[in-house]
C-alpha positions in Angstrom: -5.2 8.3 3.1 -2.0 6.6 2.8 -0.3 9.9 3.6 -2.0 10.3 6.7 -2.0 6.9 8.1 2.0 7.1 7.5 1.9 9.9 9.6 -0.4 8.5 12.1 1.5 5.5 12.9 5.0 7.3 12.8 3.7 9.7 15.6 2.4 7.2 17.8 5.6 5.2 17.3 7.4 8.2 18.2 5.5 9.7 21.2 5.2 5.9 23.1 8.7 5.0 22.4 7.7 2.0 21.0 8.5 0.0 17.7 6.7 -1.9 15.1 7.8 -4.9 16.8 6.4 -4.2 19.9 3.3 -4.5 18.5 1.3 -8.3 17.3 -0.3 -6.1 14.4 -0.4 -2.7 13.0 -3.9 -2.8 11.5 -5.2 0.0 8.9 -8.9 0.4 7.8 -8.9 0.2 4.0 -6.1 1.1 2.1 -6.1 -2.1 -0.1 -3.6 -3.0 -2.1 -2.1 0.3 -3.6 -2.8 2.2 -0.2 -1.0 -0.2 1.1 2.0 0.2 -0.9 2.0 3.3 -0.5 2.1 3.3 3.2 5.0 1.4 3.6 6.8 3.7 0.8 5.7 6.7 2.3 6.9 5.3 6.3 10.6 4.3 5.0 11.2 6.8 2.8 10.4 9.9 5.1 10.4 8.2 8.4 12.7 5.6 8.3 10.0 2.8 9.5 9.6 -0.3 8.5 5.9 -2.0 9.7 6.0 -4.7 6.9 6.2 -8.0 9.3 3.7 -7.0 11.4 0.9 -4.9 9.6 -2.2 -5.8 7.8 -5.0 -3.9 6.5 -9.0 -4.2 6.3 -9.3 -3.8 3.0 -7.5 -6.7 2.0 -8.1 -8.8 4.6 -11.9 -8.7 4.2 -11.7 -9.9 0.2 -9.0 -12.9 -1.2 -7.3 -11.2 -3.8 -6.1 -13.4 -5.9 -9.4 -15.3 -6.5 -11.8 -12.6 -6.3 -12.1 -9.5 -8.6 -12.2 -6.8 -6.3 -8.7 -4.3 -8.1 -7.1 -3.1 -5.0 -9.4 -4.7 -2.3 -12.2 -3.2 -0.4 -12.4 0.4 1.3 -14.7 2.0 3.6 -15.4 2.6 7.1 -17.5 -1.2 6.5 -13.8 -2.9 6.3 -12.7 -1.5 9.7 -15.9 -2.4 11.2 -16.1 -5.8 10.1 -12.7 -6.9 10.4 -11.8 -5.4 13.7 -15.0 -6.6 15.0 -15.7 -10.2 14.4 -12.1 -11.4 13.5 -9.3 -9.0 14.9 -12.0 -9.3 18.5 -12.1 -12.7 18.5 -8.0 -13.3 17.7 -7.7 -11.0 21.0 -10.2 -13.3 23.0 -8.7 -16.5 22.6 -4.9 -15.4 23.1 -3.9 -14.8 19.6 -3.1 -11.4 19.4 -2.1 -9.1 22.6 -1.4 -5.8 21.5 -2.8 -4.3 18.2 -2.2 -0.6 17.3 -5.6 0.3 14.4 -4.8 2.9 12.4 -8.8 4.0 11.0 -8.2 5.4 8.0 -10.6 7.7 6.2 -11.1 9.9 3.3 -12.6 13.5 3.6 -14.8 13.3 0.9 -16.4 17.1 -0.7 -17.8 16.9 -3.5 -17.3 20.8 -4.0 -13.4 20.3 -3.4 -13.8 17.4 -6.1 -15.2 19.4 -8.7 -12.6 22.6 -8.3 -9.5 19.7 -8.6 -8.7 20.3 -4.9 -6.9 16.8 -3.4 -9.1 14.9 -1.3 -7.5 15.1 2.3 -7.2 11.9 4.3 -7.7 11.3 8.3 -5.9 8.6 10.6 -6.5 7.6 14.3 -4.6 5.6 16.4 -6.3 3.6 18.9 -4.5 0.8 20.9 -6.0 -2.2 21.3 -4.8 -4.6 24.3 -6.2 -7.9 26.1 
């Protein structure tokens, strides 16, 4: 997912003419921590962008790390649906947060594709959030 999202983003970037820092956050559905990692990784290294400062993502927002046992965080279209609906909403209401670029991130799942050792492909949409 990581793969795509990196792609996702770097496009949008790209075809608005806009910057990371144009933006109050760059939210992803669930890539939790290692997704995460990834991401950023993935946007340097063959894009040459750096989203760091102002992304977050679902999956470890919706679950506190360091004192709950949950490895890499959560994942799941669930994430994106609470977090972007009750907090990421309600930031926007009262003033918080202006712009926000959500990057749903998604996992093609076959369990035909799984069994023959095909990789599982990954899906991203951009959708631009502004009050």
């Amino acid at each position: 997912m990581a793969p795509a999202a990196g792609r996702t983003i770097s496009q949008f970037l790209d075809d608005t003419a806009t910057k990371p820092d144009d933006y109050d956050l760059i939210l992803t559905g669930d890539l939790g921590f290692t997704g995460t990692k990834l991401l950023y990784e993935i946007l340097e290294r063959e894009y040459h962008k750096d989203i760091k400062n102002v992304h977050n993502d679902c999956g470890l927002m919706i679950y506190n790390l360091k004192e709950q046992d949950v490895n890499s965080g959560g994942s799941g279209c669930g994430c994106s649906a609470s977090v972007v609906c009750s907090h990421i909403l309600k930031q926007m209401n009262c003033g918080k947060l202006k712009r926000v670029l959500f990057v749903a991130t998604g996992a093609l799942m076959s369990p035909t594709s799984s069994k023959q050792g095909q990789p599982i492909p990954g899906i991203a949409h951009a959708v631009l959030l502004e009050s």
